[in-house]
N, C-alpha and C positions, 0 to 999 in steps of 0.2 A: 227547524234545526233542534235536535235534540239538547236537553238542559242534561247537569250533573247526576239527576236523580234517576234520569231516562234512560240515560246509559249505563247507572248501578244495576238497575231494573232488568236489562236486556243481558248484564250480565251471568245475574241471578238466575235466569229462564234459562241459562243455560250447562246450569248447573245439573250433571246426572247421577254421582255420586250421592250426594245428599238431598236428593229429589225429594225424599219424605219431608224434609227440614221443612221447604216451601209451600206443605200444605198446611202448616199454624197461619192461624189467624193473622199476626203481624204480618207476613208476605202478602197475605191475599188482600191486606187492607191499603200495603203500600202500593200493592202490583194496583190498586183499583186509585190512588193518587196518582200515579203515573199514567194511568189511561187517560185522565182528562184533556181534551186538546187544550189548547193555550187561548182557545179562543172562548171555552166555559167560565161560565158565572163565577165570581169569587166564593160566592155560599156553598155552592156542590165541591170546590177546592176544598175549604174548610173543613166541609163537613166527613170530608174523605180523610186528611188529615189529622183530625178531632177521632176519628175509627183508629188511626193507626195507634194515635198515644194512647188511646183506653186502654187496649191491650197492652203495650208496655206497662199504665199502671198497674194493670190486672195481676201483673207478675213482681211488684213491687217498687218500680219507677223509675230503673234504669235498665236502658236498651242491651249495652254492651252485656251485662250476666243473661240479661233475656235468651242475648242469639248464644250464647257461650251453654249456657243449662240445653237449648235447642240442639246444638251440633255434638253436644257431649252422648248426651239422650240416644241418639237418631243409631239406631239398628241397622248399617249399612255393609253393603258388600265387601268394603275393605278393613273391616271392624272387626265381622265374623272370622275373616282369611287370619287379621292378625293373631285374634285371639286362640285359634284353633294349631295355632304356629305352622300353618301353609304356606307358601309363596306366591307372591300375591302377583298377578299380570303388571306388568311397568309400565302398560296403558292406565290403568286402573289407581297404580301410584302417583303416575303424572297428574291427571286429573284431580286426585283428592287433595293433595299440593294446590293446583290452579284455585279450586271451589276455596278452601279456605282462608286462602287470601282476600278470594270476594266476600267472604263473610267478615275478618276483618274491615275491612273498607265499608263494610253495609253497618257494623257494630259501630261504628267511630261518627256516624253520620248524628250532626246534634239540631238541634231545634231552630239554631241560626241557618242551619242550611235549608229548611224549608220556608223560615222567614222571609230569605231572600229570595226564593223560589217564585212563594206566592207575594212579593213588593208588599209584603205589612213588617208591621212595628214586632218585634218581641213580647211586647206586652200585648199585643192584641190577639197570644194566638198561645195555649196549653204549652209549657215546655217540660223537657225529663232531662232525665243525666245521662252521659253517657262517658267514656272514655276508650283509647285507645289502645289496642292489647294484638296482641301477635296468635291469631288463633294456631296457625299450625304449629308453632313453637310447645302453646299448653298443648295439642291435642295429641303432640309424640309426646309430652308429660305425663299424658294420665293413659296413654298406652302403654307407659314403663311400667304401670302400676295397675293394669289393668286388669289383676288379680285383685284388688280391693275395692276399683273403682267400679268394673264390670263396666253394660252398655246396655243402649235403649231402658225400658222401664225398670233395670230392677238397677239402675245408676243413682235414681233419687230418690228411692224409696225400700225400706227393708223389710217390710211385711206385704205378703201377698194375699189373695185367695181366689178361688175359682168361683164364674161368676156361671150363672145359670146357663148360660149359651159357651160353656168351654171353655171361657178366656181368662186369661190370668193377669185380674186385675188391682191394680197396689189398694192398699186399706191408708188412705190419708189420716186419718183421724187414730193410728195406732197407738195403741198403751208404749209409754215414753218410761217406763217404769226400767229402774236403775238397781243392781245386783247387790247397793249401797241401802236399796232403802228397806230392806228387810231387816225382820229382826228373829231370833233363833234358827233353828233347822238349817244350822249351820253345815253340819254333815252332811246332810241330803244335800245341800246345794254344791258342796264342793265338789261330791262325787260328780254333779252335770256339771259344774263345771271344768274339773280335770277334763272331762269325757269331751266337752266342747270347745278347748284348748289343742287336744292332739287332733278332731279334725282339722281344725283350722291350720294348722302347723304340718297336715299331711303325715303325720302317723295312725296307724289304725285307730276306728272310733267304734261304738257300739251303737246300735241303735237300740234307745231308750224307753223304758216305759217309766214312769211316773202315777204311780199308784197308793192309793190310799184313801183318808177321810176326806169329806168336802170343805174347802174351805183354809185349805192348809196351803195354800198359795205356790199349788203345782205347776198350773197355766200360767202363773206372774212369773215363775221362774224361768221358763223355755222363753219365753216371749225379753226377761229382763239378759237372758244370752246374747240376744241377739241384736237389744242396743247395744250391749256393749260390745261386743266384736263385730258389727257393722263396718265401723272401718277397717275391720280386717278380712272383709271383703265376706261376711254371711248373711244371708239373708233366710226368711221364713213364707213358707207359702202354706196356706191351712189350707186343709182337705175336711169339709163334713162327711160323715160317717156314710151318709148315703153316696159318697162321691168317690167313693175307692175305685170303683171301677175305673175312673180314668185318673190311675198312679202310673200306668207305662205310656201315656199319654201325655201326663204333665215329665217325666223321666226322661222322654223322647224331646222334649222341649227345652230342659235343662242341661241335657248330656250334652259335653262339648264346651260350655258355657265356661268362664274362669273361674268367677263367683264358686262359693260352697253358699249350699241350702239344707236349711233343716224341712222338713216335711211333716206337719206337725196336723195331730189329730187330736181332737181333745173330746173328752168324754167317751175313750171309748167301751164300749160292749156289743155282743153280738147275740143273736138268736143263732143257734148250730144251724140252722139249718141257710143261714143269711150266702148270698155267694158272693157279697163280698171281703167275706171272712178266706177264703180261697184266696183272696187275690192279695191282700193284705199277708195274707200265710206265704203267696209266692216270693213278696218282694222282701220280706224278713229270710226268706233263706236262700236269697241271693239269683235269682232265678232272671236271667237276664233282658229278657224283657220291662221287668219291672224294676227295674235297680239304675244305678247309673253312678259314673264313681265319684262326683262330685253332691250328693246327697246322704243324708239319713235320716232315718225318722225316729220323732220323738211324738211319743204318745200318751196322752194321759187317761185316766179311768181311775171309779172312785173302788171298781173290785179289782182282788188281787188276780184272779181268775176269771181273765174278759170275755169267758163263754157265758153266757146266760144257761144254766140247768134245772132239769125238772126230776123230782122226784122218780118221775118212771127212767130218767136217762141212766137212774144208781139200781132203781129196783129189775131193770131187765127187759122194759120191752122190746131193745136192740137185741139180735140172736147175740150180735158181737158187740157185747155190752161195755166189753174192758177197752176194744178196741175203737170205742165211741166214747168214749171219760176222757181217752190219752187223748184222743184227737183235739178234743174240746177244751180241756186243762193246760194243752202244751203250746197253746199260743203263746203264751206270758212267757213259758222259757224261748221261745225264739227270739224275744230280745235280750241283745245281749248284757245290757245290760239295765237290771229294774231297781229302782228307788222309791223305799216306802217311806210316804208322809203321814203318821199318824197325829190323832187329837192332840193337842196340847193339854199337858196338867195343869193344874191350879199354877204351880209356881210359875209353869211359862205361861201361861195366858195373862197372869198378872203383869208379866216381867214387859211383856208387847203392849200390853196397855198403857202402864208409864213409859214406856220410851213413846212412845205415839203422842201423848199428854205434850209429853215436854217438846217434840218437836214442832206441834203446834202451838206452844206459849202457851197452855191452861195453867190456868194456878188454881187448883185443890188440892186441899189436904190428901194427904199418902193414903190414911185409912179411910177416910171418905170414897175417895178416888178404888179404894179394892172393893169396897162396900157394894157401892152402886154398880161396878164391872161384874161382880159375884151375882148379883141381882139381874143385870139384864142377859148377863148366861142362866141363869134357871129360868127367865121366861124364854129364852131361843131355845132353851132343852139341851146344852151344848155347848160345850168351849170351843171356839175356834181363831185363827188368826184372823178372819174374814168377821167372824164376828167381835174380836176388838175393836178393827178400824170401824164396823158400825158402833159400836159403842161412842168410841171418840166421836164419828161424824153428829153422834146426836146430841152429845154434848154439847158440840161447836154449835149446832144448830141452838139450841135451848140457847147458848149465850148471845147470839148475833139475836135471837128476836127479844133479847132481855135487854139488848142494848138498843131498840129503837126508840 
């Protein structure tokens, strides 16, 4: 006779809507505690068991947000319908209604009910948290908002990139850096900023270049957009330079989607003769293949002019020499719009070193503190924002090994 769990079990298996959901680990671990007959060893119960809560720990120790982040996640047939604003089959409704309530009821299941399951004590056997929650109620919640919430991978996570084999896969460990924690270049950020405001809000946007000196914290800024409007539903997918070729591939992947994406290249520059300077050229002037109306792209490079030239391209050995300059020079005006970061002077690189100072608690003198900053810019050869925070980092560092 089937027990409580056997019957969750058989209901779950029959779940076709969110079929993906059941291939995580937690199902396969439960589907494999439910396999046991009644007449197996208590140790192989256990230790089936003991599989299922590692996974719950793995995700932080409670079941209920486990399946709730699972079914949020999950990139299903009636996900895409909703979000694309199609009508969705009323088979297809019905069913997704049904499933979520079995995930409810799977969500709610706590530590005492396998307790009594396998006849042991509570203390003799790993427990987690869980509680009770109305999944279909959240999941038409964050369909209301399914413009900031999005779905499948790019739901909990806001930086992307493309991974050797194609796939576009989230960057966990991304720069958390906050549009707060800059200091000058105040203009240049506001212009990305305004510029990344009206996407988000659906009025026209430009696509971006970001150019100038190294170091001036071009890439912190695109990258600090987009924690901050994360919950307003943008996310970032980076493209290396070798990997343009496939922007109407990842464009064909994104079109359709709620989400707004920035498409961000960094470092860049081209040899004239590179093809994927062509393709890069297509999708800056709107060429539909490579565009999609949910993206734009924002690019950085440390020349203002992202063709690489050579003396012979000015002195002539093209017949159509003029008509090889314009080609080469007028990429930079296909965006629409560019923002130049130059070096910082004396006054501001001073000015970033003491606010850095003081946000890390150092106590030196003021003059001391420009002394040593002026110092370790003439041996970098160069003032830059990047190289304040290394200043400050060395500092820190000199102090932590003066204090052991």
């Amino acid at each position: 006779m089937e027990n409580k769990l056997q019957k969750l079990h058989k209901k779950l298996c029959s779940c076709a809507v969110f079929r993906g959901v059941l291939e995580h680990p937690l199902f396969t671990q439960f589907g494999g505690y439910c396999f046991l007959d009644e007449g197996e060893d208590g140790c192989a119960q256990m230790d089936s068991y003991a599989g299922f809560v590692a996974e719950i720990y793995r995700h932080g120790g409670n079941l209920t947000e486990l399946v709730q982040k699972l079914v949020f996640a999950d990139e299903n047939v009636y996900i895409k319908g909703v979000a694309k604003g199609e009508e969705v089959n009323p088979h297809i409704v019905t069913a997704t209604e049904r499933e979520l309530n079995i995930f409810s009821e799977f969500a709610a299941l706590t530590a005492e009910d396998f307790a009594e399951n396998m006849g042991v004590s509570l203390a003799d056997i790993p427990t987690f948290d869980s509680f009770n929650a109305d999944m279909g109620a959240l999941y038409q919640k964050r369909l209301r908002e399914i413009g900031k919430y999005g779905y499948g991978i790019f739901s909990s996570y806001c930086m992307f990139r493309m991974s050797d084999d194609k796939q576009i896969e989230p960057i966990v460990s991304a720069d958390k850096i906050d549009i707060n924690d800059f200091i000058g270049y105040e203009t240049e950020r506001r212009q990305v900023l305004d510029n990344t405001c009206a996407f988000i809000e659906g009025r026209p946007a430009a696509n971006t270049l970001l150019c100038g000196d190294a170091g001036t914290g071009k890439s912190s800024t695109v990258k600090a957009m987009v924690n901050h409007f994360f919950k307003e539903g943008l996310r970032l997918i980076e493209l290396r330079k070798d990997q343009l070729r496939l922007l109407p591939e990842v464009m064909g992947r994104i079109s359709g989607n709620p989400l707004k994406f920035i498409i961000f290249i960094d470092d860049l520059s081209f040899n004239k003769n590179n093809d994927d300077f062509s393709m890069l050229k297509a999708a800056l002037e709107g060429s539909a293949s490579a565009t999609a109306d949910n993206a734009v792209i924002y690019a950085t490079s440390n020349r203002r002019h992202i063709i690489k030239e050579s003396f012979g391209d000015r002195d002539g050995d093209d017949v159509h020499r003029n008509d090889t300059l314009q080609e080469t020079l007028s990429l930079s005006e296909r965006f629409g719009l560019t923002v130049l970061f130059t070096k910082p002077n004396k006054q501001l690189y001073l000015q970033i070193v003491k606010e850095l100072a003081a946000r890390e608690g150092l106590s030196i003198e003021e003059k001391e503190l420009e002394l040593k900053a002026e110092e370790f810019a003439l041996r970098k050869g160069s003032r830059s924002a990047r190289g304040a925070e290394q200043f400050i980092n060395s500092l820190l560092s000199a102090y932590k090994r003066d204090c052991r």
